[in-house]
C-alpha positions in Angstrom: 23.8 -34.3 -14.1 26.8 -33.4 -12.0 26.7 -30.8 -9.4 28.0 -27.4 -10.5 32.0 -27.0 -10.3 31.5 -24.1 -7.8 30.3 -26.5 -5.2 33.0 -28.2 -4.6 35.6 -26.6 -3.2 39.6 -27.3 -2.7 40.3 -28.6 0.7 40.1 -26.2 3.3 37.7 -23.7 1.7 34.6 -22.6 2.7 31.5 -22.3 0.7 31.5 -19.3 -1.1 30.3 -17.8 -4.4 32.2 -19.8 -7.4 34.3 -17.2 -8.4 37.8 -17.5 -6.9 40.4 -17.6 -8.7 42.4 -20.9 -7.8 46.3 -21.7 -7.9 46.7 -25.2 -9.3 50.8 -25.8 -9.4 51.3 -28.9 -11.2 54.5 -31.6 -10.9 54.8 -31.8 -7.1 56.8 -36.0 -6.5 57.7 -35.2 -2.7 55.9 -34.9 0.7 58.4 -31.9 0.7 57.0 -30.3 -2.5 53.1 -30.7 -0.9 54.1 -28.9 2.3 56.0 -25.7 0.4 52.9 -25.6 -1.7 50.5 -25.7 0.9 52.5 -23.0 3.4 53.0 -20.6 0.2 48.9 -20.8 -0.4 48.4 -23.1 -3.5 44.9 -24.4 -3.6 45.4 -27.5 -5.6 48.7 -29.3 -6.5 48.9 -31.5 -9.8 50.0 -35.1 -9.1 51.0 -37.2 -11.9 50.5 -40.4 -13.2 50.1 -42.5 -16.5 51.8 -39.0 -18.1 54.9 -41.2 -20.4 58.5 -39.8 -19.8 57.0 -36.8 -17.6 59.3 -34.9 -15.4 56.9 -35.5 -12.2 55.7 -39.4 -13.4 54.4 -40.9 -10.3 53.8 -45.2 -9.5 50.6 -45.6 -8.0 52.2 -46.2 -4.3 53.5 -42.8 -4.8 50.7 -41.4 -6.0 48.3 -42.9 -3.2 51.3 -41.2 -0.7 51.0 -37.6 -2.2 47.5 -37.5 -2.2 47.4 -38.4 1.6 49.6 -35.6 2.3 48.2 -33.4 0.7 44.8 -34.2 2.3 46.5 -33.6 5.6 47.3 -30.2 5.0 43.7 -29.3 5.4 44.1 -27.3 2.0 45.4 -28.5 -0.6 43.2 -30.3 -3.0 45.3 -33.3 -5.0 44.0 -33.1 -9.0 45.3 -36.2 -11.2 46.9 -34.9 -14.4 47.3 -38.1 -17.1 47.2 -39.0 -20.5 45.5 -42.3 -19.7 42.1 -43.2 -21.3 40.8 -46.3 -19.6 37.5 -44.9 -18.0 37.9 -47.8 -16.2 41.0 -48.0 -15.0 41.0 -44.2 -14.0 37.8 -45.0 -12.0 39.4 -47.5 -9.9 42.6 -45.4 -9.5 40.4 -42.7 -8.4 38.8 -44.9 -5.6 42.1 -46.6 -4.8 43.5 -43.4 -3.8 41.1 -41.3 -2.9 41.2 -38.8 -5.8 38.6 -36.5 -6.6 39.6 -34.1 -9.1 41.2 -35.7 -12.3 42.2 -33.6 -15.5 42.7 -35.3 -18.4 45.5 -33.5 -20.2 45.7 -35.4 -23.4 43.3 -35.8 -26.2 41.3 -38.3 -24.3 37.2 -38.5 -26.2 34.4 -37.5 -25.0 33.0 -40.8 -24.4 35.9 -41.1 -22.1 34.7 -38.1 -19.6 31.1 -39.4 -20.0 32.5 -43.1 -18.7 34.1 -41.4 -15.8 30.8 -39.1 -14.7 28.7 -42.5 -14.6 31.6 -44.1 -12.7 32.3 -41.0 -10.6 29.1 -39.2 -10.2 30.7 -36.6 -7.5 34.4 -36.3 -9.4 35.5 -33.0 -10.7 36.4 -33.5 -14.2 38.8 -31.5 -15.7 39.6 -31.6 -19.7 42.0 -29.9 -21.2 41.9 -28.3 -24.4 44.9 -27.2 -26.3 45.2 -24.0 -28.5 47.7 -24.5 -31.5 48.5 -21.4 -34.5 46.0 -19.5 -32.2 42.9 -22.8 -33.3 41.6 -25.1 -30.4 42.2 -28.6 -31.7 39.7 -29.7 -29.7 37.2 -26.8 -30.9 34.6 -29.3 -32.7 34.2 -31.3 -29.4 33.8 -28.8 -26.9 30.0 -29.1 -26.6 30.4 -32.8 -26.8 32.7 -32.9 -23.9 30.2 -30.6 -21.9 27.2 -33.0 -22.4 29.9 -35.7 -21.4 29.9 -34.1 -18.2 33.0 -31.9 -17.9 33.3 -29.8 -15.0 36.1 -27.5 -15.9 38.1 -26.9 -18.8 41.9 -25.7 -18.6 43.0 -23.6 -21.8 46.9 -24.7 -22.6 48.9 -25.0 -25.2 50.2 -27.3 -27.7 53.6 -26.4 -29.6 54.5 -27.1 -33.3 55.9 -30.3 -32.5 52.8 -31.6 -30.7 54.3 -31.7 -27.2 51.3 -31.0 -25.0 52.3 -30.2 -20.9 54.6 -28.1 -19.3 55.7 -26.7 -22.7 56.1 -23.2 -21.2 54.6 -21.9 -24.0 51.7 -18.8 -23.4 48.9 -18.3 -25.0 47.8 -15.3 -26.8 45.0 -13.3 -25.1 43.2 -12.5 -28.2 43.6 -16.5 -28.8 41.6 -17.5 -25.5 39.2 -14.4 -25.6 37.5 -16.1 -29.1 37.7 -19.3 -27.8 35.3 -18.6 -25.1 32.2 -18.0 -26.5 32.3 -21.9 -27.4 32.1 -22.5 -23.4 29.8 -23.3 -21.0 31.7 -24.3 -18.6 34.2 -22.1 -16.6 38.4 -22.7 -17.3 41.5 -22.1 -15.5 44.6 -20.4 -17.8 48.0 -22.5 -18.1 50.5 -22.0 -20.7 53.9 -20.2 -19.0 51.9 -18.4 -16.6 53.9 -16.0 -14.4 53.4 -13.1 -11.9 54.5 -10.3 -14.6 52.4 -12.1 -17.4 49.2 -11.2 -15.3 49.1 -7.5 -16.9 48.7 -9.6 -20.6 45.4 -11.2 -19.8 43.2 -8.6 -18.1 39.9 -9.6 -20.9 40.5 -13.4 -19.8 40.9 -12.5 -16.2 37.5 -10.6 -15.6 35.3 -13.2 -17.9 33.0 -15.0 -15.7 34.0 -17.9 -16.5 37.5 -17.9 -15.2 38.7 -19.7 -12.1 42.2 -19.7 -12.2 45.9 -20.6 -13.4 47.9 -23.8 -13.7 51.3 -23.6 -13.2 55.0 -25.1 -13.3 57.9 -23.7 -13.8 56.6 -20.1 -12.4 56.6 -21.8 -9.0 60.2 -23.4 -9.0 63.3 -21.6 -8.5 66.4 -22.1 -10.7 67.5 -25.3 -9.1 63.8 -26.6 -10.4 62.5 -27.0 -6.8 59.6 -25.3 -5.7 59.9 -22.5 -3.9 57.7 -20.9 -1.1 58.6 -17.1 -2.5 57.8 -17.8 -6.3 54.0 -19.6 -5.4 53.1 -16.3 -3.2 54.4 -14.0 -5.8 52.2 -16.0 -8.2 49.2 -16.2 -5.5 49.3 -12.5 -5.0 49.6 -11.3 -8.8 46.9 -13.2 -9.7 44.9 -12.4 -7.2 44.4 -8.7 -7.5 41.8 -9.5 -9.8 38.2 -8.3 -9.0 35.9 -11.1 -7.1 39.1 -12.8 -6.2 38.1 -13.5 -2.8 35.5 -15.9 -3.4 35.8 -19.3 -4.2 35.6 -22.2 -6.9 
């Protein structure tokens, strides 16, 4: 059995109770990118790799790069995001570059997460799940993914089309709300996330089980870079939220 989520915190955190609500920005490719994120208080920064035609698509050398820096902030906590499915060749990747958190963001089995927990005992294993029409594809699994030995889930969504990541699209509140009875494990919210679009979600902010957002576009500016100003307006209207101050 996996030590709870809430015990292992983003870089740079203290222990605290398990309840903070963390900003993951996803899609950072530049030592540049890791330092804005870090100075406009992001707690984790999504790094990609094995994700096919995506916008942030990372080699391995790049990969192993970002994570270092981003370990030498002293805050930010690198998270893999991929579509990959070889529990064994994610386990060596992991060890290669020194990755702890990795979210698999496609439609990757359970048998998959439960190959990574034996190969990655202290790993934080994130799955994501993907609402579509309102239904959780994944909705027959979930329990299945938990015994695995998922962590954390992260609630996005999948469009018409069946793209899955940075689609933009948001979820509906009543969506997630019945959705999370089926969980036992806490989530963090993606799905065009903004500061104004914190007013929409006040039921999914105050369930126990929430730890956060997962953002893209929200934290770049119109040129697409990330921008300092658009992570601390995020940072700060998401976290008004009661118990904010304590930590995944």
């Amino acid at each position: 059995m996996s030590p709870e989520p809430g015990s292992r915190l983003p870089a740079g955190h203290s222990a605290a109770p398990e309840t903070r609500r963390v900003l993951k920005v996803c899609g950072a490719t530049s030592p540049e990118d890791i330092a804005t994120l870090a100075a406009a208080g992001a707690d984790c920064v999504g790094v990609w790799h094995g994700v096919p035609g995506g916008h942030a698509e990372l080699s391995e050398e790049r990969l192993t790069g970002l994570v270092a820096a981003a370990r030498a902030t002293g805050r930010l906590e690198p998270v893999l995001v991929t579509f990959l499915a070889d529990p064994e060749a994610l386990a060596g990747l992991a060890r290669r570059t020194g990755l702890r958190w990795l979210q698999l963001h496609a439609y990757q089995p359970p048998p998959v997460v439960a190959a990574l927990r034996a190969a990655l005992p202290d790993a934080v294993l994130v799955k994501v799940l993907h609402l579509r029409g309102g239904s959780c594809l994944e909705r027959p699994l979930i329990g299945a993914y938990e015994r695995a030995g998922t962590d954390l889930f992260l609630l996005d969504a999948a469009t018409e089309d069946g793209r899955i990541g940075s689609t933009g699209q948001r979820l509906a509140e009543p969506d997630v709300l019945a959705l999370l009875p089926r969980l036992s494990r806490p989530f963090l919210l993606a799905g065009g996330i903004t500061p104004d679009s914190r007013a929409d979600y006040d039921g999914v902010a105050a369930h126990p089980g929430f730890r956060g957002i997962d953002v893209d576009t929200a934290a770049r500016d119109g040129g697409g870079r990330f921008s300092a100003p658009a992570v601390t307006a995020l940072a700060r209207a998401w976290r008004t939220a009661p118990s904010l101050e304590e930590s995944l």
